[in-house]
Backbone bond lengths (Angstrom), bond angles and torsions (degrees), N, CA, C in turn:
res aa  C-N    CA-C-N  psi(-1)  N-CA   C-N-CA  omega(-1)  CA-C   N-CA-C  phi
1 X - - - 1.451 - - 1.520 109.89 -
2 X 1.779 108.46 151.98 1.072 87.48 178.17 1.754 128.46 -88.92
3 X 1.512 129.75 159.20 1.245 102.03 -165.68 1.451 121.37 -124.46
4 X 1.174 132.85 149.23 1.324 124.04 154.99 1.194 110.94 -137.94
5 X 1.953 107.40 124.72 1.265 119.70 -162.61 1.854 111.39 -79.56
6 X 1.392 118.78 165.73 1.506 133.59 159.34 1.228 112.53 -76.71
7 X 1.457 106.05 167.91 1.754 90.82 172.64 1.498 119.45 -95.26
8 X 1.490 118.43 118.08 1.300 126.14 -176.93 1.736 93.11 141.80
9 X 1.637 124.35 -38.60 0.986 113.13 -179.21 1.798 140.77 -53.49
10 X 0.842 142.24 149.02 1.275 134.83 -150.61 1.729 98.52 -87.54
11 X 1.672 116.78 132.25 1.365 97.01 -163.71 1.463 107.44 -132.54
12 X 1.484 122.10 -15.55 1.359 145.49 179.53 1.682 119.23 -141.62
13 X 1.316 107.46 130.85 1.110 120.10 -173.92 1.820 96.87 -104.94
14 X 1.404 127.25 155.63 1.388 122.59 170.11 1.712 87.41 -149.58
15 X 0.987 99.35 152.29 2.046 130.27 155.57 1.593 122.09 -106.46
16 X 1.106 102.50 113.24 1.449 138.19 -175.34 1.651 108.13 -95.80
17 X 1.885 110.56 75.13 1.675 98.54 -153.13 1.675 90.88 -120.19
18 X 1.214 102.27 160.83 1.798 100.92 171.78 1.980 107.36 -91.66
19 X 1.396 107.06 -27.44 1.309 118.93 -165.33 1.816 99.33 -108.19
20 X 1.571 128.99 62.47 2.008 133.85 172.38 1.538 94.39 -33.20
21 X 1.016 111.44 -64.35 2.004 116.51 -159.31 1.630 111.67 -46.81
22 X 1.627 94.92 -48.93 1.399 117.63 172.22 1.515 134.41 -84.97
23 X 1.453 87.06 -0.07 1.506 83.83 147.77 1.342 129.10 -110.98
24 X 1.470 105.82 -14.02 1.253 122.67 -179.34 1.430 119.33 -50.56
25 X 1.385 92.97 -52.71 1.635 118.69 173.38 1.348 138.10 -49.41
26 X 2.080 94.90 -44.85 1.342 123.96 176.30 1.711 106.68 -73.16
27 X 1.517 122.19 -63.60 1.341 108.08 174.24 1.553 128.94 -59.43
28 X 1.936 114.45 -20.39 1.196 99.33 -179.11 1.481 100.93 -63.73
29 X 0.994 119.43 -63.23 1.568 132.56 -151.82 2.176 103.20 -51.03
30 X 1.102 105.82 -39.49 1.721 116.56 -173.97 1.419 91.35 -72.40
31 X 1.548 117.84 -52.95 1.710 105.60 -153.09 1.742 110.70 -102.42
32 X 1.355 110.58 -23.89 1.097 151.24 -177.92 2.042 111.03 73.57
33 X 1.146 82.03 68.71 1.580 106.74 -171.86 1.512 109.56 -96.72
34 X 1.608 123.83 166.65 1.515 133.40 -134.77 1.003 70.54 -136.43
35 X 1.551 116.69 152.14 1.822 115.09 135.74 1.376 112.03 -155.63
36 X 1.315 98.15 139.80 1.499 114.93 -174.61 1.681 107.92 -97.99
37 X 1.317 126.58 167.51 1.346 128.22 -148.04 1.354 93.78 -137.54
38 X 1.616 128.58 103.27 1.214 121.95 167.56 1.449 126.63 -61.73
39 X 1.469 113.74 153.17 1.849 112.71 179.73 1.796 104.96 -55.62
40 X 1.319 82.37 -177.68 1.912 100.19 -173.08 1.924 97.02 -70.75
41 X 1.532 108.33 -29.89 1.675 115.47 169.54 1.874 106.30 -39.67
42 X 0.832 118.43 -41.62 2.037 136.61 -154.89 1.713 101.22 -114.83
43 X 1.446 108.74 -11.78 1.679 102.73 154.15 1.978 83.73 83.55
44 X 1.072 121.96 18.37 1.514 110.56 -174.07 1.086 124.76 85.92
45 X 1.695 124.61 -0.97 1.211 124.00 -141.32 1.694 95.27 -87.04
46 X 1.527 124.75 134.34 1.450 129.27 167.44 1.238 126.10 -116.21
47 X 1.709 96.94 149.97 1.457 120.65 -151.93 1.704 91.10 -105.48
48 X 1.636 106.73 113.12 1.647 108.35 170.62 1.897 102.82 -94.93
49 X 1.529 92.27 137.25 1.369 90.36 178.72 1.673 97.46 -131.26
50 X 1.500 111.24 161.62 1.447 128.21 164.30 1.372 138.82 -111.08
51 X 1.344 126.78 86.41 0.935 117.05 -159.74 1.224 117.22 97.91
52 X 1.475 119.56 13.93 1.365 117.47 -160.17 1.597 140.01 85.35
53 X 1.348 102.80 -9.78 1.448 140.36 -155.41 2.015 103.26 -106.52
54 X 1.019 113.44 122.91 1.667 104.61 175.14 1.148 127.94 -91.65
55 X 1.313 112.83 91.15 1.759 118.50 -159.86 1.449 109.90 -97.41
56 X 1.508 118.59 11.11 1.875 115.28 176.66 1.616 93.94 155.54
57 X 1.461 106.91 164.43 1.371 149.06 -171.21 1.330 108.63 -118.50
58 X 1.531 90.92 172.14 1.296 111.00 -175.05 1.213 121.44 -173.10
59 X 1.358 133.11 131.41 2.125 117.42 -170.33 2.381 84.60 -148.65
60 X 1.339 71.14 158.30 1.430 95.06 -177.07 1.543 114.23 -58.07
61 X 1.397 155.27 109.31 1.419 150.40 175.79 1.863 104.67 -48.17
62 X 1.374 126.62 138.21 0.985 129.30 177.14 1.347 117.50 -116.24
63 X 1.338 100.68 111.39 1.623 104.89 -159.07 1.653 117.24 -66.25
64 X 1.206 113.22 -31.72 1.428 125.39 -174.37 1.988 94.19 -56.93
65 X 1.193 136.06 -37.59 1.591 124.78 -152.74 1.971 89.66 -77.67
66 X 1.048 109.22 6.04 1.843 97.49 163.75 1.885 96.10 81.87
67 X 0.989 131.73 -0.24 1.747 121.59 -162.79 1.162 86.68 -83.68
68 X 1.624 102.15 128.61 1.466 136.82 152.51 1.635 143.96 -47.73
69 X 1.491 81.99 -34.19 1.234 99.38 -169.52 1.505 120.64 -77.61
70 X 1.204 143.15 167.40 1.666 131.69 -177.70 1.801 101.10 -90.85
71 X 1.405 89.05 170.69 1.303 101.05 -167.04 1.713 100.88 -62.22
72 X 1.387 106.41 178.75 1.844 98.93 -157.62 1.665 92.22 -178.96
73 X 1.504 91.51 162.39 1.476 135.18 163.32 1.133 123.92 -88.01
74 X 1.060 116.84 119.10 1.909 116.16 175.93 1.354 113.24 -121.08
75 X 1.224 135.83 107.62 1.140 153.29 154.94 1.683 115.92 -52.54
76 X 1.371 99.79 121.69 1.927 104.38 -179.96 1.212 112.47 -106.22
77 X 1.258 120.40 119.30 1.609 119.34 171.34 1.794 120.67 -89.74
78 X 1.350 116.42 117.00 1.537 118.76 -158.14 1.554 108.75 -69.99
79 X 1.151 117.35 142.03 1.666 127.08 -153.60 1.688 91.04 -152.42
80 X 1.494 105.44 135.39 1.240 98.27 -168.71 2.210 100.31 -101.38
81 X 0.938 102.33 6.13 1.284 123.27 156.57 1.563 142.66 -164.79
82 X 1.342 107.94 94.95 1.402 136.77 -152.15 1.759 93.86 -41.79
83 X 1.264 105.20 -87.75 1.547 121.85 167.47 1.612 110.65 1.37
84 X 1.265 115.89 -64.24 1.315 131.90 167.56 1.058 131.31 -47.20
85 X 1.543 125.71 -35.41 1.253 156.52 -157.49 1.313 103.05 -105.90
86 X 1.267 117.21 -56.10 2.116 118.31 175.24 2.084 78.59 -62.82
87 X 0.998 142.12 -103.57 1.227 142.84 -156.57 1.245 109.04 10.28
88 X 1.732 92.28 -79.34 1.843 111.63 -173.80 1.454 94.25 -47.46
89 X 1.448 139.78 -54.20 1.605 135.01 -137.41 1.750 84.21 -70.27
90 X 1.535 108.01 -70.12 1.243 118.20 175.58 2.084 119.26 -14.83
91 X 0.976 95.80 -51.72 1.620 107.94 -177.13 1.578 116.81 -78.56
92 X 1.623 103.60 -33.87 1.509 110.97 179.99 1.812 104.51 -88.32
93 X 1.127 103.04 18.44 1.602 96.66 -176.73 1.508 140.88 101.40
94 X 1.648 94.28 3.64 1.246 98.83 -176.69 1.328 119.61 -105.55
95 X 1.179 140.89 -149.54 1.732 146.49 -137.53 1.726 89.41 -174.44
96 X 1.664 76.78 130.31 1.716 96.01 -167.05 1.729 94.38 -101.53
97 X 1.132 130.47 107.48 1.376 108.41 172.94 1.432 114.59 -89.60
98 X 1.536 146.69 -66.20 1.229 150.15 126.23 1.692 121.94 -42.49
99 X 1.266 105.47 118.80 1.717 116.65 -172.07 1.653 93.36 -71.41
100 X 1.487 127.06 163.12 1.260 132.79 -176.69 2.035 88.35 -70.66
101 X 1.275 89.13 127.21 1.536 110.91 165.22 1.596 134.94 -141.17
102 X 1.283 103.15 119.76 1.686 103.42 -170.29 1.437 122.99 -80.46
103 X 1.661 103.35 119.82 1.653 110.13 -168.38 1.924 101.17 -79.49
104 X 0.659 119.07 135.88 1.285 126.63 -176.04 1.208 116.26 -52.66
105 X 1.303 121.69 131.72 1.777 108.44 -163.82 1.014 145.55 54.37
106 X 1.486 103.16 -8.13 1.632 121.65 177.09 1.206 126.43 -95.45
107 X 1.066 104.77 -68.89 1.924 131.25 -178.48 1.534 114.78 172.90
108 X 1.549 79.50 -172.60 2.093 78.64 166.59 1.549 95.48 -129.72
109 X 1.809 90.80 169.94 1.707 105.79 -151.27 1.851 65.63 -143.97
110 X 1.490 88.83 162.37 1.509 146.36 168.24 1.292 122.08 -158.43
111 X 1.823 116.96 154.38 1.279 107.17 -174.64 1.647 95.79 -145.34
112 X 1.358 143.86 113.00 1.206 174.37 162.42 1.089 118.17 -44.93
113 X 1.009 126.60 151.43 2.099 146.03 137.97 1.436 98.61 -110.37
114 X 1.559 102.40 128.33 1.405 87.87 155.46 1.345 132.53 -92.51
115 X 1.817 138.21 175.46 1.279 121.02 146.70 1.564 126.35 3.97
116 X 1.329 124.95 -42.81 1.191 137.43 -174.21 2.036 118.64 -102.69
117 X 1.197 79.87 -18.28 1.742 89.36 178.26 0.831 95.36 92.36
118 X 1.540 148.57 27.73 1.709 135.82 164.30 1.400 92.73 -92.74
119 X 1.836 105.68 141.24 1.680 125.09 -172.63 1.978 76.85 -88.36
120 X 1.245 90.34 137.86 1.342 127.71 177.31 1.588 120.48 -121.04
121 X 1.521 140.65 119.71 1.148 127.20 159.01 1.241 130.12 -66.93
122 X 1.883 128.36 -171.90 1.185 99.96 168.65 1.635 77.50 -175.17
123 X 1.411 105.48 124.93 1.466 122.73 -159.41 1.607 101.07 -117.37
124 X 1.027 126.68 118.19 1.492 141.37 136.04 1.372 128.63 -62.27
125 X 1.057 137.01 88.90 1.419 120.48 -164.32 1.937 124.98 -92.11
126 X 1.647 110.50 103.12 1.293 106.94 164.26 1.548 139.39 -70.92
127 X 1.181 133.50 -126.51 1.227 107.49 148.90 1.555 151.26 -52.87
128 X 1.762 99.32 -7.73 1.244 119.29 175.75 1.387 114.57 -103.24
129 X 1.349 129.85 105.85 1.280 126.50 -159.58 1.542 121.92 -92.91
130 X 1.367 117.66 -1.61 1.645 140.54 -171.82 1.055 98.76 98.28
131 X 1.620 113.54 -157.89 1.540 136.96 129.98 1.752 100.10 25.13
132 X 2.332 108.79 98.40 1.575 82.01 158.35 1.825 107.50 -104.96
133 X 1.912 116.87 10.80 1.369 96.06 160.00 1.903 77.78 -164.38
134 X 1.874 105.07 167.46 0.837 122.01 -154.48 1.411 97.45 -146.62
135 X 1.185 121.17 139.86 1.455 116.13 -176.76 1.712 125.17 -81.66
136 X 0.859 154.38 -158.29 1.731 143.79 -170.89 1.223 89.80 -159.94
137 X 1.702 97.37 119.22 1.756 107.80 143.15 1.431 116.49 -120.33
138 X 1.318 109.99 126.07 1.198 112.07 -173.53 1.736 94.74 -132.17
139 X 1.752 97.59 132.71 1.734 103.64 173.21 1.478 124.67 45.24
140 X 1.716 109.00 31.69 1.590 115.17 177.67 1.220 104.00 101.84
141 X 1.177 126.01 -12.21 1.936 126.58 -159.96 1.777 90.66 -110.93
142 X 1.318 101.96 111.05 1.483 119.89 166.22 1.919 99.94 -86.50
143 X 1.397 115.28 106.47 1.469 117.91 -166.63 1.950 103.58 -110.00
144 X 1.050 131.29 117.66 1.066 128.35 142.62 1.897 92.23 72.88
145 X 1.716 114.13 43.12 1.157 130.15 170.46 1.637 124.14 -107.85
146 X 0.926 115.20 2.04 1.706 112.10 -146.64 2.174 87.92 -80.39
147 X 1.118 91.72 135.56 1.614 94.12 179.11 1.654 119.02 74.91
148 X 1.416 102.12 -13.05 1.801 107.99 160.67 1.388 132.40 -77.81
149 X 1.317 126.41 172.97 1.406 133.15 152.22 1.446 105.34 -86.34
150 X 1.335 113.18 129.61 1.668 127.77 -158.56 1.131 95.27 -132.08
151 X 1.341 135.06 -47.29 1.665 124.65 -152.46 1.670 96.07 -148.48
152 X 1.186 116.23 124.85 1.902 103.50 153.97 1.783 98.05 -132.14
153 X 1.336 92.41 141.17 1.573 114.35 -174.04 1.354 116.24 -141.62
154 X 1.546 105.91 108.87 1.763 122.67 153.18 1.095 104.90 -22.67
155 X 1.840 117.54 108.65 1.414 95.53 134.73 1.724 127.42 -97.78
156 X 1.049 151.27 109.77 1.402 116.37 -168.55 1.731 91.29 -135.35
157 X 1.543 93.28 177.45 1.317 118.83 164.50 1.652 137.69 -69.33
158 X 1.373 95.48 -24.61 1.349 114.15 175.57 1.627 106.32 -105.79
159 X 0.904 118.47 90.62 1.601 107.66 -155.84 1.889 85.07 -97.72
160 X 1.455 141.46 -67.51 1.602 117.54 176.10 1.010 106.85 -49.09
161 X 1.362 122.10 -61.12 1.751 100.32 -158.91 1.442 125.39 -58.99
162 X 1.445 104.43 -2.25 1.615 126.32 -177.16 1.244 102.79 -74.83
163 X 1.439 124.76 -59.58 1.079 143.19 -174.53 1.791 120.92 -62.46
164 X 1.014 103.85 -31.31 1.592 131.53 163.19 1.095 118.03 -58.32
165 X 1.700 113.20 -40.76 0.927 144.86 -171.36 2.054 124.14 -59.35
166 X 1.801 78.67 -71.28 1.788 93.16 172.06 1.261 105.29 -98.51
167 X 1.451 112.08 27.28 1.579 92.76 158.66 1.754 113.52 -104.25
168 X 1.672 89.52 -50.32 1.544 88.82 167.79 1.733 117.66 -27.91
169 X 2.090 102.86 -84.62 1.190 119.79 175.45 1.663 133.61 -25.58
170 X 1.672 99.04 -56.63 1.568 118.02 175.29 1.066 129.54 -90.19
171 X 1.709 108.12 -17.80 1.806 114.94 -166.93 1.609 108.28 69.54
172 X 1.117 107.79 45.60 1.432 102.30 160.63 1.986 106.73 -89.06
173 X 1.637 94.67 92.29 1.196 87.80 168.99 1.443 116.85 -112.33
174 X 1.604 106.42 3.83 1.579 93.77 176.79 1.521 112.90 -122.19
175 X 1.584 115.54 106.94 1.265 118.89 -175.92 1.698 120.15 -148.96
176 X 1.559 105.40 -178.84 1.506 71.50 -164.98 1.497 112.32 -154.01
177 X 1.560 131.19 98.03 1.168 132.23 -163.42 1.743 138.66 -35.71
178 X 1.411 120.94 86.43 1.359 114.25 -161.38 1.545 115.55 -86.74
179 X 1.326 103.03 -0.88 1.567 115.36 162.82 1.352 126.38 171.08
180 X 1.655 120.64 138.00 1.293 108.76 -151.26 1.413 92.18 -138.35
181 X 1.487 115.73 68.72 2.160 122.69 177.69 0.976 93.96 -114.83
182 X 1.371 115.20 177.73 1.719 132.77 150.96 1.236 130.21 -36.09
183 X 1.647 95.03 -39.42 1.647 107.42 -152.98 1.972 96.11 -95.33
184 X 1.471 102.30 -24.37 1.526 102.35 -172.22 1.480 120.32 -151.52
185 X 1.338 118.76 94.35 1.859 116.25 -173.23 1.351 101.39 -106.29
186 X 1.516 104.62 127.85 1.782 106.16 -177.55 1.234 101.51 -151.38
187 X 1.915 109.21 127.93 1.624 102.51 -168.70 1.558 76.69 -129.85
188 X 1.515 107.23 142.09 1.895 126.03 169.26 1.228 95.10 -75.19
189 X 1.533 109.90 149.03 1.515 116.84 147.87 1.751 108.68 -84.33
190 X 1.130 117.39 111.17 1.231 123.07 -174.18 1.471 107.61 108.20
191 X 1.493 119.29 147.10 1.426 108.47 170.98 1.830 103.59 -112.56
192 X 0.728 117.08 15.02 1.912 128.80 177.58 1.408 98.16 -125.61
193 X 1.488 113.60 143.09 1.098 143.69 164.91 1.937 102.29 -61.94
194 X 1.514 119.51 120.24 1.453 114.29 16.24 1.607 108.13 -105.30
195 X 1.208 121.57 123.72 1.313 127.35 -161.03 1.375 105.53 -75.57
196 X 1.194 128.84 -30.03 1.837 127.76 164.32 1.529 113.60 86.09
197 X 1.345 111.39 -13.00 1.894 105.27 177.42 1.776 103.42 170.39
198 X 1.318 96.52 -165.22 1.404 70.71 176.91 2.114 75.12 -179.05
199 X 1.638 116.16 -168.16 1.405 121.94 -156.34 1.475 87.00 -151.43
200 X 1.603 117.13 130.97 1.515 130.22 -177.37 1.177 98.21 -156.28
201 X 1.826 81.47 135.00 1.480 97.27 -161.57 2.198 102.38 -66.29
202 X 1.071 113.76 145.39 0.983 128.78 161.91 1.400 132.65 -52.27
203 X 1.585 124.11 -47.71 1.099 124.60 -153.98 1.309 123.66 -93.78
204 X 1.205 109.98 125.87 1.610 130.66 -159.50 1.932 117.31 97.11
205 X 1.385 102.35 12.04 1.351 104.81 -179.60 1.538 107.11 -136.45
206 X 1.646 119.43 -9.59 1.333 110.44 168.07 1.773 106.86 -82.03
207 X 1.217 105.30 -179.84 1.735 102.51 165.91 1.201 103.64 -123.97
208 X 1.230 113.98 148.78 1.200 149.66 -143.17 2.115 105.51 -49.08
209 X 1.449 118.02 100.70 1.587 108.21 153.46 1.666 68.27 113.05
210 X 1.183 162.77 -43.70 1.529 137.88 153.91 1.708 124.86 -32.43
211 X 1.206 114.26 123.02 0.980 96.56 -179.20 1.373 111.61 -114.53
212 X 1.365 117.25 42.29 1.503 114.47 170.46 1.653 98.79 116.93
213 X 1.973 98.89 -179.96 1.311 90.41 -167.21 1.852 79.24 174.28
214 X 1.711 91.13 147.87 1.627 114.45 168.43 0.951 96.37 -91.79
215 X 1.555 117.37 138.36 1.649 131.28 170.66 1.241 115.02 -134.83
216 X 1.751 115.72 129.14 1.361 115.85 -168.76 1.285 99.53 -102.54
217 X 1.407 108.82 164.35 1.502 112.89 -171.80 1.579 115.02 -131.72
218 X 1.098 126.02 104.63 1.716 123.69 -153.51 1.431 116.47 -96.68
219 X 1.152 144.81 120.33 1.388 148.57 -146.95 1.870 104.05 -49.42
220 X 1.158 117.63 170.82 1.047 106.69 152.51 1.545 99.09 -166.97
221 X 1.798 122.27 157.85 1.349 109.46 -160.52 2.101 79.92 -107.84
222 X 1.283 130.12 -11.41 1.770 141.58 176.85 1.391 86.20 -133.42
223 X 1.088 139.29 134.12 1.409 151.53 124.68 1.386 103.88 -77.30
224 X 0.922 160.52 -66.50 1.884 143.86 173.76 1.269 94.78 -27.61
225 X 1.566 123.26 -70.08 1.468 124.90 -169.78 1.842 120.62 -43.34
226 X 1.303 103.16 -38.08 1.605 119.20 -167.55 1.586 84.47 -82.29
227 X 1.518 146.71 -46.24 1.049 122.53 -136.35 1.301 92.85 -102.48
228 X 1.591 124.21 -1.04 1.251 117.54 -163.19 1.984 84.28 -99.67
229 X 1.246 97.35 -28.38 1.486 82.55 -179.04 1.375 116.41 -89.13
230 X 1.374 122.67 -4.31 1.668 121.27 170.09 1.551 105.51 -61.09
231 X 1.407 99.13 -46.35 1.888 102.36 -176.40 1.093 106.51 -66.78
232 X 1.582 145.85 -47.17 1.552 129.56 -174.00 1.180 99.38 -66.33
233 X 1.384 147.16 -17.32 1.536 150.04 -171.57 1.682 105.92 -83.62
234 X 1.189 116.18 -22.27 1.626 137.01 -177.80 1.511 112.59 109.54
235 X 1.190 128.21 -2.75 1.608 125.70 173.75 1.706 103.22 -44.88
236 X 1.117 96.57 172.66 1.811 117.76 166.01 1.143 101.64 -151.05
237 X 1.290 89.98 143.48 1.738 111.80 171.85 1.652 109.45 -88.87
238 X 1.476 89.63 139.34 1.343 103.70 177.89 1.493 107.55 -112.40
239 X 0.927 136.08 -0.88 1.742 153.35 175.82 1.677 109.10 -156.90
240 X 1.216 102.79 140.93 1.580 103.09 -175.00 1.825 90.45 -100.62
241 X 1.756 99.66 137.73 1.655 100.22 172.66 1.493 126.97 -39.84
242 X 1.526 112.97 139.03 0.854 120.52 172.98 1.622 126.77 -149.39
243 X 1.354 91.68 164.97 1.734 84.71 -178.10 1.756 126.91 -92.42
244 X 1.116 109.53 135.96 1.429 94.10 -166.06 1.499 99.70 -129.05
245 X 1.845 139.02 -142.53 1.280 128.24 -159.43 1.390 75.40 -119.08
246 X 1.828 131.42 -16.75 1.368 100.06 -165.23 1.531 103.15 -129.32
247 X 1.785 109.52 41.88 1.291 135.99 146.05 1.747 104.98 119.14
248 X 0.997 98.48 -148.30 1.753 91.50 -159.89 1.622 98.05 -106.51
249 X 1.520 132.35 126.94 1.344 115.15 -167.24 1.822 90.03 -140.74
250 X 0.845 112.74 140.60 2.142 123.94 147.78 1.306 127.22 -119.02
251 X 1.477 114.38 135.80 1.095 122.98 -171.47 1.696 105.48 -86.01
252 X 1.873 107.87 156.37 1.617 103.52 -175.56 1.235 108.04 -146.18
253 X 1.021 124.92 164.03 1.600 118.78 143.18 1.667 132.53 -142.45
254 X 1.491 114.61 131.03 1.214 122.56 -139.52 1.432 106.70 -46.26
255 X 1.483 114.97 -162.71 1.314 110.69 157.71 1.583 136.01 -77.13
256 X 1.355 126.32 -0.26 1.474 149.59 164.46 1.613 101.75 -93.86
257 X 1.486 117.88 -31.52 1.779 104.62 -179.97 1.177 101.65 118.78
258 X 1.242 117.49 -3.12 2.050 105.70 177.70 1.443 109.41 -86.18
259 X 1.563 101.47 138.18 1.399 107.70 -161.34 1.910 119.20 -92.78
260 X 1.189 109.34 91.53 1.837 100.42 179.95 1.282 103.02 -102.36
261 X 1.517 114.30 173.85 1.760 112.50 -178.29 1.934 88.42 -114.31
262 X 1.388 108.97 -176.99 1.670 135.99 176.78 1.903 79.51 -128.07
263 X 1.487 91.37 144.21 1.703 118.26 150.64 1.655 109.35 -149.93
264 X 1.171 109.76 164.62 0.922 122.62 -149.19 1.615 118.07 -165.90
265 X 1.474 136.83 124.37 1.275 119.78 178.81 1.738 118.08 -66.35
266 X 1.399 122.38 125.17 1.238 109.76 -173.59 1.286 135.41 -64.45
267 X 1.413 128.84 154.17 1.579 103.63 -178.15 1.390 116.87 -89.02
């Protein structure tokens, strides 16, 4: 569908890879995605599109800045003033990693910890607005997703104070509790379809000294089919497909180790 996000909504996806070529290769072939190669101005950074359409990024990992962490997905939540937005995060507890900075012709970007220590984006949009379509799941039905960003979902450890968190910071004030036990806490961003992501509690499902993580979720029209072809592509599964109430999804991670999920309507 086509989209235009709220503020707080998730609006740009980027890849944070050690291996550009190889990923290039790996998402065309799985999603059947394009990518164009920005000048030495954009640091190399490339724009994968579908269909013509710009559904996520991607820039080379630079080994010299010391980061620990494995290669990754970063999810941007659209803020109609970035500057403002690191402020609030800053005050509500969070960790500024990149100060709001304006890409030339593009927008401005920031890059976050939250409350919880999940790296967070944070998109200003100039002439480049993110996301030009996004796939819809609504009530188990993955609609008009296959090769999109469909779903991104918090997992963290701090699952209220998380929530406390992007609402203050982002204005997530409209959302909507789909279960609140021991065994399962899950709040939507949005309480109407299409709700776009949603925040689950973490604990007892991360492993041990993670403290959570944004996870994108990429259309698929077979998820068995996609996941069987992520692995001949070199992915690994980190969850074998399954069926769930809000369709059939498996977890992966590419061939460098960055972790996205497949969903899919179940059969």
């Amino acid at each position: 569908m086509q989209f235009t996000p709220q503020p707080g909504d998730p609006t740009w996806i980027d890849l944070y890879t050690s291996d550009l070529d190889r990923a290039i290769a790996f998402y065309g072939d799985l999603f059947g995605w394009t990518a164009e190669r920005g000048g030495p101005e954009f640091g190399g950074y490339t724009t994968f599109s579908k269909n013509g359409v710009a559904v996520a990024g991607a820039m080379s990992r630079i080994e010299d800045e010391g980061d620990p962490y494995p290669d990754r997905w970063t999810v941007y939540l659209h803020s109609d003033d970035a500057a403002a937005t690191e402020q609030k995060a800053a005050e509500a507890g969070g960790t500024v990693f990149v100060k709001a900075m304006e890409v030339p012709g593009v927008g401005t970007m920031a890059v976050l910890a939250d409350v919880g220590g999940v790296g967070v984006g944070v998109w200003q949009p100039g002439p480049f607005p993110g996301f030009g379509e996004i796939g819809r799941v609504a009530d188990g039905v993955w609609q008009d997703a296959a090769g999109l960003p469909s779903w991104f979902e918090l997992m963290t450890r701090s699952y209220p104070q998380s929530l406390d968190f992007y609402r203050e910071v982002f204005g997530w004030n409209d959302t909507f509790t789909v279960a609140d036990t021991e065994e399962f806490r899950y709040t939507t961003l949005h309480a109407e379809s299409p709700m776009l992501g949603g925040v689950m509690d973490g604990q007892g499902h991360l492993p041990e000294g993670v403290p959570g993580a944004w996870v994108v979720y990429f259309g698929s029209d077979d998820t068995d089919k996609s996941a069987e072809l992520a692995v001949s592509l070199g992915a690994k599964l980190v969850f074998e497909p399954m069926t769930t109430p809000y369709g059939r999804v498996v977890g992966l991670t590419d061939p460098t180790g960055a972790h996205f999920s497949i969903g899919g309507t179940a059969r």
